[in-house]
C-alpha positions as CSV (number, residue, x, y, z in Angstrom):
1,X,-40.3,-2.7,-25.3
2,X,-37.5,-1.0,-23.6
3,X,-37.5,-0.3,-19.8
4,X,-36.9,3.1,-18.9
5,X,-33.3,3.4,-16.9
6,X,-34.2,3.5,-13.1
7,X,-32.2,5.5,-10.9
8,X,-30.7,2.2,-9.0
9,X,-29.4,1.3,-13.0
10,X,-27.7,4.9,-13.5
11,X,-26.5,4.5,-10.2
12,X,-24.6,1.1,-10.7
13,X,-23.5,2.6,-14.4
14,X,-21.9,5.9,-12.7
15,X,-20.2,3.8,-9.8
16,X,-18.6,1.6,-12.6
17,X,-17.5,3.9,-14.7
18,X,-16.0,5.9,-11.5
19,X,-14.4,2.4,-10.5
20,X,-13.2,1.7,-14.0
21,X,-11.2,5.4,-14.0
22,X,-10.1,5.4,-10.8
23,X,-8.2,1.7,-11.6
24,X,-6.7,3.0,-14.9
25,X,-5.1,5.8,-13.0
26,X,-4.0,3.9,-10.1
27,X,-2.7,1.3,-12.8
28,X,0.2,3.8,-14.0
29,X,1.7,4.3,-10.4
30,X,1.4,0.0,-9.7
31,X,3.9,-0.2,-12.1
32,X,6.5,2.0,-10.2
33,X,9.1,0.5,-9.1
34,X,10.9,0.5,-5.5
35,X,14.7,1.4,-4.6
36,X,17.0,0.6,-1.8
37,X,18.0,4.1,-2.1
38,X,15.3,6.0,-2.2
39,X,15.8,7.9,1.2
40,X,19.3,8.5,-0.1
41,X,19.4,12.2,0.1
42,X,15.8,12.9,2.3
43,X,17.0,10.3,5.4
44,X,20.2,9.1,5.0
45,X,20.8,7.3,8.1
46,X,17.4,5.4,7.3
47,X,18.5,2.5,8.1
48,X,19.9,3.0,11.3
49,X,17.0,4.9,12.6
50,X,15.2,1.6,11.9
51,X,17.4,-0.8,13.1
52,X,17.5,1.2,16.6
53,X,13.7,1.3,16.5
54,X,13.7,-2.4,15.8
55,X,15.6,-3.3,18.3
56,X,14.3,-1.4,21.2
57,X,11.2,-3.2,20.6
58,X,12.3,-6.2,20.6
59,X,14.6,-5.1,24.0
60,X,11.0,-4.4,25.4
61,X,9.1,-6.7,24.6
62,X,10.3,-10.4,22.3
63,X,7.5,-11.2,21.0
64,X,7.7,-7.8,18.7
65,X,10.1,-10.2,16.3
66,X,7.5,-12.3,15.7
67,X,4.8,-9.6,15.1
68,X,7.7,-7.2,12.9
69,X,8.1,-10.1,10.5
70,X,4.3,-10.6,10.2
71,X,3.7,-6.7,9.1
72,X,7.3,-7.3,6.9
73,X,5.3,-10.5,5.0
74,X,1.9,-9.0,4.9
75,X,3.1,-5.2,3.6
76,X,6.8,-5.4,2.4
77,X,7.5,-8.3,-0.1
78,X,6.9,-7.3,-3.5
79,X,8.5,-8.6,-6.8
């Protein structure tokens, strides 16, 4: 005989199927892909706003080199 669907089942079924269409829309913008110029025209002294930032931390306090190149590893390199 077949067991009637419980509400834990329906539950699981609806939060993969939720899962499932969230990761096929996500999977279109994954495949984006990342350029040196994209602050270009929005920020164009980008890069020296950040290099000042990065070195007033490390002015302030030298272990921040250390801990900036962690968060550069962990979030940043991408192929």
């Amino acid at each position: 005989t077949m067991m009637a669907a419980t509400p834990g089942h329906r539950f699981c079924v609806v939060s993969l199927a939720i899962i499932l269409g969230i990761s096929f829309f996500f999977s279109g913008i994954a495949t984006a892909q990342l350029s040196v110029s994209f602050y270009a025209k929005t920020c164009p002294s980008v890069f020296e706003t950040v290099r000042g930032g990065v070195r007033s931390a490390l002015n302030a306090e030298a272990r921040m080199g250390a801990s900036i190149l962690r968060l550069f590893f962990h979030d940043c390199f991408v192929n």
